[in-house]
C-alpha positions as CSV (number, residue, x, y, z in Angstrom):
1,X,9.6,68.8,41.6
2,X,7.6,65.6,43.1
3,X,8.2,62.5,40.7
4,X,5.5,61.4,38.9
5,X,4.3,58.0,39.1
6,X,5.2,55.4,36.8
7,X,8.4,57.1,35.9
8,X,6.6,59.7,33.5
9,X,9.6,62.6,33.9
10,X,11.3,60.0,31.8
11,X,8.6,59.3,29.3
12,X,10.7,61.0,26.4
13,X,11.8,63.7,27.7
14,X,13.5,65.1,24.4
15,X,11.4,64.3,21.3
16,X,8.0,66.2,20.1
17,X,4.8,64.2,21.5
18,X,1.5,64.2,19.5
19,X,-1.5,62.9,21.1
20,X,-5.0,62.0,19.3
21,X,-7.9,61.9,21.7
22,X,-11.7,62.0,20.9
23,X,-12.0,63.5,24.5
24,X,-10.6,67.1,25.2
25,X,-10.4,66.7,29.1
26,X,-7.8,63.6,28.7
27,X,-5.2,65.9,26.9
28,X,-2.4,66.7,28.7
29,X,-4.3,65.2,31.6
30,X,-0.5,62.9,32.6
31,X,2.0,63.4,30.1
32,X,2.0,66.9,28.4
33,X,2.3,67.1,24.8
34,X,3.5,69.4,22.4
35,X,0.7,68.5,19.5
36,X,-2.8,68.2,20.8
37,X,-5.3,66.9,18.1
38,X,-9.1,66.4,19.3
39,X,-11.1,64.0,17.0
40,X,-11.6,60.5,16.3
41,X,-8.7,58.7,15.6
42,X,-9.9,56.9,12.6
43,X,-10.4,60.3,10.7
44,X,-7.5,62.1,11.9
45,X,-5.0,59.3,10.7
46,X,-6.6,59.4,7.3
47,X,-6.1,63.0,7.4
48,X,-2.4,62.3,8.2
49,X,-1.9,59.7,5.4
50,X,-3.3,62.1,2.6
51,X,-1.5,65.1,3.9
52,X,1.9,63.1,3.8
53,X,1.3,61.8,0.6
54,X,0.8,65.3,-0.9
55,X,3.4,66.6,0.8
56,X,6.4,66.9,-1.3
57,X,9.2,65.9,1.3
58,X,9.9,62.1,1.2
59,X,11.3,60.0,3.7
60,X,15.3,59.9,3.6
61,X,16.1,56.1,3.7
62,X,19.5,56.3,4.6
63,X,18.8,59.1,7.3
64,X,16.1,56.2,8.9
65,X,18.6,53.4,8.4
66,X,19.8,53.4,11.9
67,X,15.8,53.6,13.4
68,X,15.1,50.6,10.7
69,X,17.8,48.3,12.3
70,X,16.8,49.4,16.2
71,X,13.2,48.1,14.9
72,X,14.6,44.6,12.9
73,X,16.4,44.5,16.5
74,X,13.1,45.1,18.4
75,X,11.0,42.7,16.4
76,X,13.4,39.4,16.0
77,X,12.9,39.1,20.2
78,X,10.0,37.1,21.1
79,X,8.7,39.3,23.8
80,X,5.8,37.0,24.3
81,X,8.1,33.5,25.2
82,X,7.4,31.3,27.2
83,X,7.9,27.8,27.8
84,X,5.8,24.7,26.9
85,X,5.0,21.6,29.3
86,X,3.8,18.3,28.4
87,X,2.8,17.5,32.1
88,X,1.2,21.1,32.8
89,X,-1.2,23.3,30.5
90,X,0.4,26.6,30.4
91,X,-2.2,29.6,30.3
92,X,-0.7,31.0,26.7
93,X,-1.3,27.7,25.6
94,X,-4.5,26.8,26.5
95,X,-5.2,30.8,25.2
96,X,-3.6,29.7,22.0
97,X,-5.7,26.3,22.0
98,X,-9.5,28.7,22.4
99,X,-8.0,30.6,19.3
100,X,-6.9,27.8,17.0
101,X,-10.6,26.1,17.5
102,X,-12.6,29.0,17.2
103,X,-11.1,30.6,14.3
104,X,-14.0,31.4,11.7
105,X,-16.9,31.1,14.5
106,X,-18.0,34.5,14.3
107,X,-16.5,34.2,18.1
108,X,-16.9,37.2,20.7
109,X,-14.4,37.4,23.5
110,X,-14.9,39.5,26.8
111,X,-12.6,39.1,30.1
112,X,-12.6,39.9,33.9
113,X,-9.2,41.3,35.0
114,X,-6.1,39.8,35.9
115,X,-3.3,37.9,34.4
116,X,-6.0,36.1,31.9
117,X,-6.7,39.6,30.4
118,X,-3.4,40.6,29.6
119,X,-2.9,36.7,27.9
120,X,-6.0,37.0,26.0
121,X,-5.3,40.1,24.3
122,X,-1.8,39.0,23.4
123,X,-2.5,35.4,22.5
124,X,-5.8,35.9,21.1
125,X,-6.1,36.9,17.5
126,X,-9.1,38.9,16.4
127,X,-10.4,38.3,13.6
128,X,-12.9,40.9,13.2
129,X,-13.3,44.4,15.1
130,X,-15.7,44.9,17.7
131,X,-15.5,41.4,19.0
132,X,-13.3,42.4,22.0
133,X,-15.0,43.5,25.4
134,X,-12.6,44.0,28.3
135,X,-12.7,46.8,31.2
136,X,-9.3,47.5,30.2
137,X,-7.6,49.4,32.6
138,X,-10.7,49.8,34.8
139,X,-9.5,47.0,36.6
140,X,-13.4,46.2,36.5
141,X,-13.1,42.4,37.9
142,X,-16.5,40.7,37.3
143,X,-17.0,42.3,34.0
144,X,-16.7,39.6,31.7
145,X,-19.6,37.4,32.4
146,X,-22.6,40.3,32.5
147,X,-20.5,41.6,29.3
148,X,-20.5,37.9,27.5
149,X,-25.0,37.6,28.8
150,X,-25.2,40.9,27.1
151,X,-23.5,40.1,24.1
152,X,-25.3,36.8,23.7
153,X,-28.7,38.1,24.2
154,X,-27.8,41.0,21.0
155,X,-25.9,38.1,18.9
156,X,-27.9,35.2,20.0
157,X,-26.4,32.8,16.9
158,X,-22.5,33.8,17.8
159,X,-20.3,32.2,20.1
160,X,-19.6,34.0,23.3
161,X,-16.6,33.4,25.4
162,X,-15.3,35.0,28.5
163,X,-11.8,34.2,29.0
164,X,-11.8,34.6,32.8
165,X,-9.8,34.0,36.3
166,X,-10.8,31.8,38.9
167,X,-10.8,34.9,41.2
168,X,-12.3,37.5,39.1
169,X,-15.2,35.3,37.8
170,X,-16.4,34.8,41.4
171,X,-17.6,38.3,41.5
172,X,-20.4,37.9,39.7
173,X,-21.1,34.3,39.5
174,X,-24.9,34.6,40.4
175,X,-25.0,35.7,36.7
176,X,-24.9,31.9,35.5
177,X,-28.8,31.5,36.4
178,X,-29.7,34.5,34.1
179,X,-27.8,32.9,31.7
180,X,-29.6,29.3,32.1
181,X,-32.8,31.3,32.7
182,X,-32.7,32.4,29.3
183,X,-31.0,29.9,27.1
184,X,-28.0,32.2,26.3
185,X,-25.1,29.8,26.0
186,X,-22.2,31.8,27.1
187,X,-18.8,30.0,27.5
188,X,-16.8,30.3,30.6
189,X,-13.1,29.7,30.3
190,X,-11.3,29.9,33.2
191,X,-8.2,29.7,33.7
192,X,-7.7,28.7,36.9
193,X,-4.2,28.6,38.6
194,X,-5.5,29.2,42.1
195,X,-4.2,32.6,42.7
196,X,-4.9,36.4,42.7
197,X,-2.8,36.0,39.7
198,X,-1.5,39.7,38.8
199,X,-1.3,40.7,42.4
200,X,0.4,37.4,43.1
201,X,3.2,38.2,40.5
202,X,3.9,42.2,41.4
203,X,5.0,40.2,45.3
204,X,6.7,37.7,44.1
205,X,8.9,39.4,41.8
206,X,8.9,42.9,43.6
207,X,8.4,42.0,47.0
208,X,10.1,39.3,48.1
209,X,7.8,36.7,46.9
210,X,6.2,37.7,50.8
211,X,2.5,36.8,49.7
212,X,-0.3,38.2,51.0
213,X,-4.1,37.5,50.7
214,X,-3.2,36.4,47.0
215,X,-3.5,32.5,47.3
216,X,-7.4,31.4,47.2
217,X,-7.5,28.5,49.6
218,X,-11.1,28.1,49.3
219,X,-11.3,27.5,45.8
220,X,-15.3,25.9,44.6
221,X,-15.6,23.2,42.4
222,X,-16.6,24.9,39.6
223,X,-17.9,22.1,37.9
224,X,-20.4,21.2,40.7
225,X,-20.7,25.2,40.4
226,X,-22.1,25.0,37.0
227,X,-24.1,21.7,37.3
228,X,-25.7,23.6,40.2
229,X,-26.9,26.2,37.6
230,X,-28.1,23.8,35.5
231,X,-25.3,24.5,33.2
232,X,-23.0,22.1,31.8
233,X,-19.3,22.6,34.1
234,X,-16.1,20.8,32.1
235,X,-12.7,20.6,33.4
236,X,-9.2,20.2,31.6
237,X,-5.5,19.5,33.6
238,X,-3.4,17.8,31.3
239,X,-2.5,19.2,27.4
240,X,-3.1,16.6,25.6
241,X,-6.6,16.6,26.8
242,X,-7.1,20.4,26.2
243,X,-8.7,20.2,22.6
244,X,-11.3,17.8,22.8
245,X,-12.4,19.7,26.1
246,X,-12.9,23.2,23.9
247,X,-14.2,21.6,21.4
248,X,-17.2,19.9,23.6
249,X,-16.9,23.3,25.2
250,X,-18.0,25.0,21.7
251,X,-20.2,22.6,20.7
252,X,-22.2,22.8,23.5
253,X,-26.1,24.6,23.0
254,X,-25.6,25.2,27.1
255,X,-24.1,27.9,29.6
256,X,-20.3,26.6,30.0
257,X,-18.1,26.8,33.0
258,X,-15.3,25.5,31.5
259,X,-12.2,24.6,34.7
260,X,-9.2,24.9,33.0
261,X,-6.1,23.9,35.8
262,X,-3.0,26.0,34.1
263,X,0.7,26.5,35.6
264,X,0.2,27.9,38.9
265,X,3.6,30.5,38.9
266,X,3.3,31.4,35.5
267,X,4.1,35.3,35.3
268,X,2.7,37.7,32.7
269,X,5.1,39.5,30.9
270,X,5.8,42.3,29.8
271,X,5.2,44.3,33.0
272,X,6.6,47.9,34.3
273,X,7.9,48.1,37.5
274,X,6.3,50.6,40.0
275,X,8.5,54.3,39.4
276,X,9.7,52.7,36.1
277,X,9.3,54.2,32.7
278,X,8.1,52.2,29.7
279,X,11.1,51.6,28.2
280,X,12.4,50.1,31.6
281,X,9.0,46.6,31.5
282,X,11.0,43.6,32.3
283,X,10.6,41.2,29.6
284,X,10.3,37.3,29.8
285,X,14.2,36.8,29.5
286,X,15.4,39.7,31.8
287,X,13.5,38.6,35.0
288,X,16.2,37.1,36.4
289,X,16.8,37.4,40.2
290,X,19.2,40.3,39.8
291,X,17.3,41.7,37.4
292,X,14.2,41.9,39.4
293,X,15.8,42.6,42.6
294,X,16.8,46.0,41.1
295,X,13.8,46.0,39.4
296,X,11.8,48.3,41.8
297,X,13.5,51.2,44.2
298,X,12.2,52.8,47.2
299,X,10.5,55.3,45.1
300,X,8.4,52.5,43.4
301,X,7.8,51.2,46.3
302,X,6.0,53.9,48.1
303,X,3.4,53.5,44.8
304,X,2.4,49.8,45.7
């Protein structure tokens, strides 16, 4: 039998697999399943919680003691480490900073697609649902900014904010005179470490650290880029300076292109190896050299 990418033949092999999917066509569609349930998942985990609860069959605590200490196990790792720098604003950080200062703004996020993506929606805490727009795995690069006009022209008193990378945002860029055009103050965050971030991580843990195409040597000035536009362009380097930046950021009644100069190297973690299965994602602690020189086999490598 061919392998299947991303090592699904070891997706659990051995236990039952429910899936819950509004959309018929996308069961068993990679990984079969032995309990299919179409409908929206809202309604069918209510049905599941008031089933169980009638049921007369209760949980055997000493039969899920062993699963209960694998999970205190699971959750006393902080998965999402990562190391703080005076000198250099760290992209977590300067995530963590956007969430601290607009907590209670009625504050919509949308995102292009790279590293930045995968740091908003862990670092990021949303408050509310339905204030999260991202292509997820689309890989739709140039979504954010269209997404954050369109959300600012149905919710014209909220703030709008597209996290974004200095690659991604690029793509549609020509956007930022619609948004001047018609007063819609969209926020721009980028955080900008000068590289094809994600593809720039997969070869230099994977590959060798051989980079190709991945370092953007022709880099604009966005702040002359949004000055241009008749938008107001800010730009942040150093930590200590990072919080009066967002704030003039937020308080601004303009378009935004806000420069924010993070860590250039920093990695985004977790992240599954090409042919690995799920429970194989190298985690911030385990990408070691040896670790991630084993990391990928010549399976995996016939994927990338």
């Amino acid at each position: 039998m061919t392998a299947l990418p991303g090592g699904l033949m070891r997706f659990r092999p051995t236990p039952k697999k429910f899936i819950i999917d509004i959309d018929p066509s996308s069961i068993n569609k990679i990984v079969h399943v032995d309990v299919p349930i179409i409908g929206d998942v809202a309604h069918v985990l209510e049905d599941m919680v008031r089933l169980w609860r009638a049921h007369s069959k209760k949980p055997d605590d000493r039969a899920l003691k062993h699963w209960w200490s694998q999970i205190d196990q699971w959750r006393a790792r902080n998965s999402l480490s990562y190391k703080q720098n005076n000198d250099v604003i760290m992209p977590q950080y300067a995530i963590e900073r956007l969430n601290e200062l607009t907590r209670g703004r009625n504050t919509y996020i949308t995102t292009e697609v790279g590293q930045h993506q995968m740091w908003a929606a862990q670092f990021f805490d949303f408050e509310e649902p339905n204030h999260w727009m991202t292509s997820g795995g689309l890989g739709t690069m140039g979504y954010g900014l269209p997404a954050a006009l369109g959300v600012q022209i149905a919710h014209p008193d909220a703030l709008v904010i597209d996290i974004a990378g200095d690659a991604s945002i690029q793509m549609c860029i020509q956007e930022m005179s619609t948004a001047v055009q018609h007063n819609a103050p969209i926020k721009i965050f980028i955080i900008n470490n000068e590289y094809m971030g994600m593809v720039r991580q997969w070869q230099q843990l994977l590959h060798g650290n051989r980079l190709s195409h991945t370092y953007v040597e022709a880099m604009p000035d966005f702040v002359k880029l949004a000055e241009a536009y008749g938008a107001l362009g800010i730009r942040c380097s150093k930590p200590g300076d990072l919080d009066d930046a967002i704030l003039e950021m937020i308080n601004s009644d303009k378009p935004v292109i806000f420069d924010c100069r993070v860590a250039q190297l920093a990695n985004c973690f977790p992240m599954i190896p090409s042919g690995k299965a799920h429970n194989e994602m190298l985690l911030p602690d385990e990408a070691t050299d040896e670790a991630v020189g084993s990391a990928i086999d010549e399976e995996g490598k016939a994927l990338v």
